[in-house]
N, C-alpha and C positions, 0 to 999 in steps of 0.2 A: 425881736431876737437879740439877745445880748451878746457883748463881743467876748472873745476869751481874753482878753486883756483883764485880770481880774482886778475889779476897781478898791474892793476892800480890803484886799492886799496893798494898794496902791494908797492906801489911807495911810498905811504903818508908817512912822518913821523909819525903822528897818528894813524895809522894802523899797523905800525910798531910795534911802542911804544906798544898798543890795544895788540899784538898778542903777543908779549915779554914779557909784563905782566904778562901772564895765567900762563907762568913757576911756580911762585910763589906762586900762587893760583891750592889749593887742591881742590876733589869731594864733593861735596854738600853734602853727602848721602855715606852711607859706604855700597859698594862694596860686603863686606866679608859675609853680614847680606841678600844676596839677596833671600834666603829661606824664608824671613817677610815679602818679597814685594808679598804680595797678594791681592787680590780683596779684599778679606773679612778685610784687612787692610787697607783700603782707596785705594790702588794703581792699575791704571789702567794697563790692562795687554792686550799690543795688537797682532793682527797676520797679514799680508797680504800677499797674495801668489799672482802672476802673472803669468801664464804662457806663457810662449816663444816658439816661433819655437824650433821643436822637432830635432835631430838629429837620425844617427842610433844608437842601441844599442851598449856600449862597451864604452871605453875613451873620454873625451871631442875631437873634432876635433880643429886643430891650428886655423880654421880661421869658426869657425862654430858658432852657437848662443852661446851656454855657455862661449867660450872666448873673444867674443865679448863684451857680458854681465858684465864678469867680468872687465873687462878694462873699463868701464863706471862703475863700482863699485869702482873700485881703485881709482880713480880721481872724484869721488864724481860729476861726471857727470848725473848722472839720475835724479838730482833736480831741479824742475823750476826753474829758475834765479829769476821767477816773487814774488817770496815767501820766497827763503834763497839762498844767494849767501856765497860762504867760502873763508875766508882767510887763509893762511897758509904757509908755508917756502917747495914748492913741492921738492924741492932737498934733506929735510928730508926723513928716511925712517917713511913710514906708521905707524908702530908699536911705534914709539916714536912723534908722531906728534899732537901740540898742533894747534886747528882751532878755527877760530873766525869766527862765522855763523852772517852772516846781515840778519836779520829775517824781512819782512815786511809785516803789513796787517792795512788796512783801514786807509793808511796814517801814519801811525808809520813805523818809523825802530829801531830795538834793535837789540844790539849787544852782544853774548851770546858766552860765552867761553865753550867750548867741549875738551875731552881728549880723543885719540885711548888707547879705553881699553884691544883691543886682538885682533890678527888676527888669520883666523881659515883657514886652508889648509891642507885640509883629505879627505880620500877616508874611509867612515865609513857604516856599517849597522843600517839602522833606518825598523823597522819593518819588519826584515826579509829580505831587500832589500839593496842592495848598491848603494849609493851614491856618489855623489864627490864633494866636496864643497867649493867652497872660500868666504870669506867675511871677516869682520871687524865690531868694535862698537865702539862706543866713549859714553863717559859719562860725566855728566852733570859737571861741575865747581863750586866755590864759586860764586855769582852775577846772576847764572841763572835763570831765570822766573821757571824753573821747576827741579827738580830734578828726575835721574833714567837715563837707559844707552835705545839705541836704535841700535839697529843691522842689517847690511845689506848684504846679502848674495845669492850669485848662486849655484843651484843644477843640478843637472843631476841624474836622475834615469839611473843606467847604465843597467840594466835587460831591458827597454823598449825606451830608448834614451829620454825620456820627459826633459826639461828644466822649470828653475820655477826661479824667482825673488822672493825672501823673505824678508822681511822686519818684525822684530820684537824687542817688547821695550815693558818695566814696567817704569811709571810715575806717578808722581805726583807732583802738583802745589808747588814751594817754598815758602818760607817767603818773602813777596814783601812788603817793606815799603812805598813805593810811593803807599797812596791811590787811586787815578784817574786807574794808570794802574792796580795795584790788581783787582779793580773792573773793569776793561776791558778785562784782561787775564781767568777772572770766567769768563766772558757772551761769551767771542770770540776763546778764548784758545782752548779748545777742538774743534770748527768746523775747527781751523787752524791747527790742530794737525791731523786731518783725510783727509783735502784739500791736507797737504803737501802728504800725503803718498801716495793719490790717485793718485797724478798729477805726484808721482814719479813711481808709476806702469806704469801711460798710458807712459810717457816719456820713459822710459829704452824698453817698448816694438817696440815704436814709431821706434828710435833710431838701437833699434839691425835688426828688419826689415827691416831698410833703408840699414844699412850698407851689409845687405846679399840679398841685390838688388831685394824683394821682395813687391811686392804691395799693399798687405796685410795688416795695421797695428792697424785693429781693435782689441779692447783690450776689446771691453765687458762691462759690468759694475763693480763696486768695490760694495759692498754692505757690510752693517753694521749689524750684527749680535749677536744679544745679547749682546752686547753695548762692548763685550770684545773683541770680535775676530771677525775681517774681512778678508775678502775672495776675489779674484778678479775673475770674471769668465774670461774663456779662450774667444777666438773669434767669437765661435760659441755660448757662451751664458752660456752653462754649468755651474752651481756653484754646491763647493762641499765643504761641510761644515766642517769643521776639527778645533778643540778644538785648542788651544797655544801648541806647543811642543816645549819643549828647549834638547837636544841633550845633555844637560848636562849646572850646573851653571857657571857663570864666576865670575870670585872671583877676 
């Protein structure tokens, strides 16, 4: 399986150049203030949960859905290719790694600088239950269409073995000089901002199903729920409605 790191891009001198740049270039939006980023302040605050093939109770298994998951999370593999493909230096580690996403819709392509802002690797209590978690987030750059971080993360309830895909991010639209795209980013921005995540649920589920040799790989629908927080229902349909929760802020 190849990684979304697209390497033929990564040949270009311009691509090169593109992703060497970002060094230099700070976050849009300060990090430390993310207590402000609230709804009632302009910024959208989103949630999507997937569920995955279940395991049994107890530790992730070495070759079971949650590690599966995670290794399409490490490699930024669970994104359509059709909607943002990543540049990046994969021989970097993770946690210091600057990407340059090719964003396309309706015939555009932009190129948006991202930064990993933390990786998270813990076995923690969330509501009385244990968890185990991996993921990472990257945050916005100087030059990007939007500002605020977006986070991608595997769980495992160990009390009951359930596996979940998590996807959560607070946004909001930049200072876009170029009028045609400003006004293109207000009308299409938000539907390409809930397409990617969708597409990134049904895919990682697609994917970790496939690789565990199962037939299975309905993923349900994604649905939009009080315009803040969405949901993805599991296979059978189920949806279960659950508020933004952040486990703690990233600073």
């Amino acid at each position: 399986m190849s990684t979304m790191a697209d390497e033929r891009l990564l040949k270009t001198a311009a691509a090169r150049k593109a992703l060497d740049e970002l060094h230099d270039k700070s976050f849009n939006f300060d990090p430390s203030r993310r207590h402000e980023f609230t709804a009632e302040q302009g910024w959208r605050i989103d949630e999507y949960r997937q569920p995955l093939p279940a395991e049994p109770p107890g530790p992730p298994l070495s070759d079971g859905s949650w590690e599966l998951a995670r290794r399409l999370v490490a490699d930024y593999e669970f994104t359509d290719p059709r909607i943002v493909r990543a540049v990046y230096h994969p021989e970097r580690p993770l946690a210091d790694r600057d990407m340059l996403l090719r964003a396309r819709f309706y015939g555009l392509t932009f190129h948006l600088g991202v930064r990993v802002g933390g990786v998270v690797d813990d076995t923690c209590p969330v509501d009385g239950r244990m968890v185990r978690v991996w993921g990472w987030n990257y945050r916005t750059l100087q030059g990007h269409l939007e500002m605020g971080q977006m986070e991608f993360e595997v769980w495992k309830w160990l009390d009951d073995g359930a596996v979940e895909f998590r996807i959560g991010s607070f946004s909001r639209p930049a200072s876009i000089a170029n009028p045609l795209v400003r006004l293109g980013f207000r009308l299409f921005g938000r539907h390409m901002q809930v397409k990617f995540a969708r597409r990134a649920c049904a895919r990682i589920r697609r994917l970790t199903v496939a690789a565990l040799g199962r037939g299975d790989s309905s993923v349900g629908h994604v649905l939009l729920a009080r315009d803040n927080v969405t949901v993805a229902t599991d296979a059978s349909g189920h949806l279960s409605h659950r508020h933004p929760r952040r486990r703690g802020a990233q600073a």
